[in-house]
C-alpha positions in Angstrom: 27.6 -207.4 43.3 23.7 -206.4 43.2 21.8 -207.1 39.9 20.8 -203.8 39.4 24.5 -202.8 39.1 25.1 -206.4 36.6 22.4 -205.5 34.1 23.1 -203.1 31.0 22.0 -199.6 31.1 21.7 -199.3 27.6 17.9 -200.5 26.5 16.5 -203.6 24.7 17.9 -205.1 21.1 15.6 -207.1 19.5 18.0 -210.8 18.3 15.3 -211.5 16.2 14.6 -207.6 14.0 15.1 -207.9 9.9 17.4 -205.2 8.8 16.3 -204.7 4.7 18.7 -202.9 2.4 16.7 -199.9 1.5 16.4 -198.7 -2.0 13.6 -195.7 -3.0 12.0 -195.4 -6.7 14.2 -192.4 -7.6 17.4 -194.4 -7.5 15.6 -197.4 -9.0 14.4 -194.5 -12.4 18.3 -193.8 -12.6 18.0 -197.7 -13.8 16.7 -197.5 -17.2 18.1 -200.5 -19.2 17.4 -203.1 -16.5 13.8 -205.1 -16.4 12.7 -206.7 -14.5 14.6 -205.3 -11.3 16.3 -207.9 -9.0 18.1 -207.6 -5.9 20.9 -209.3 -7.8 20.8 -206.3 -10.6 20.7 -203.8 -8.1 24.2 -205.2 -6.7 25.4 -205.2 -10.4 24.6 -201.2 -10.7 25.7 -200.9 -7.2 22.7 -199.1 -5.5 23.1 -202.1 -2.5 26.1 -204.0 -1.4 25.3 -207.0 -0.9 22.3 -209.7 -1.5 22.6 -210.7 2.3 19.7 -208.6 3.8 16.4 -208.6 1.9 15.4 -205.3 -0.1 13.1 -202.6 0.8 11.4 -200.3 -1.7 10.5 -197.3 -0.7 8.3 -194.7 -2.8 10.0 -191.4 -2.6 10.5 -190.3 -6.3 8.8 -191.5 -9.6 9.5 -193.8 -12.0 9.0 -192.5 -15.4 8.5 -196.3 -17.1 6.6 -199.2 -16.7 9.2 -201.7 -14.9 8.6 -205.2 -12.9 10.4 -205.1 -9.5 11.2 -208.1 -7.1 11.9 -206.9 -3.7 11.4 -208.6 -0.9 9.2 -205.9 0.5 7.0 -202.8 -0.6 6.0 -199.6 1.4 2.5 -199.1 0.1 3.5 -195.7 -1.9 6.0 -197.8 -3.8 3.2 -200.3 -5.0 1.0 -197.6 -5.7 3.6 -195.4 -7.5 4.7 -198.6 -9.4 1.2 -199.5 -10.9 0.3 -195.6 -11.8 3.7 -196.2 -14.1 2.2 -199.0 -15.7 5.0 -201.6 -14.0 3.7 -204.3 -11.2 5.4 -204.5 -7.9 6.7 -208.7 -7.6 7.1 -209.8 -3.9 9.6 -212.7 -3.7 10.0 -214.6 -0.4 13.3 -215.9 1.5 13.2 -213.1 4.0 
């Protein structure tokens, strides 16, 4: 059989891409008992599944209190939406 009819048709996957578990500042201002803010409390209130893949903040909303957040990433609206709120954006590593 030729090798152009043995190859997928179906584009390239990248083996080696980092899915994160994406969580945005309104959901996290729904959390107001809860400081600092793990990936571990955000299984407990259920806003990811699982601890598996590394978290993602993202800065649509506001937060309407100063709060520490660990995440294993920060889109740069997040961090700057974070420190107008008074709180300070924590990157922890293990991704």
């Amino acid at each position: 059989m030729p090798l152009v009819r043995r190859i997928p048709k179906h584009g390239f996957q990248n083996p080696f891409r980092t899915e994160y578990a994406i969580v945005n500042l309104k959901s996290l201002a729904t959390l107001s008992s809860i400081d600092p803010i793990t990936p571990q409390a955000l299984v407990d209130a259920g806003l990811i599944k699982r601890t598996r893949r590394p978290v993602k903040i993202l800065g649509q909303g506001e937060l309407g209190r100063a709060v520490v957040i660990q995440a294993h990433k920060f889109s740069q609206s997040a961090v700057t939406k974070i420190e107008a709120a008074g709180g300070r954006a924590e990157v922890i590593g293990g991704v």
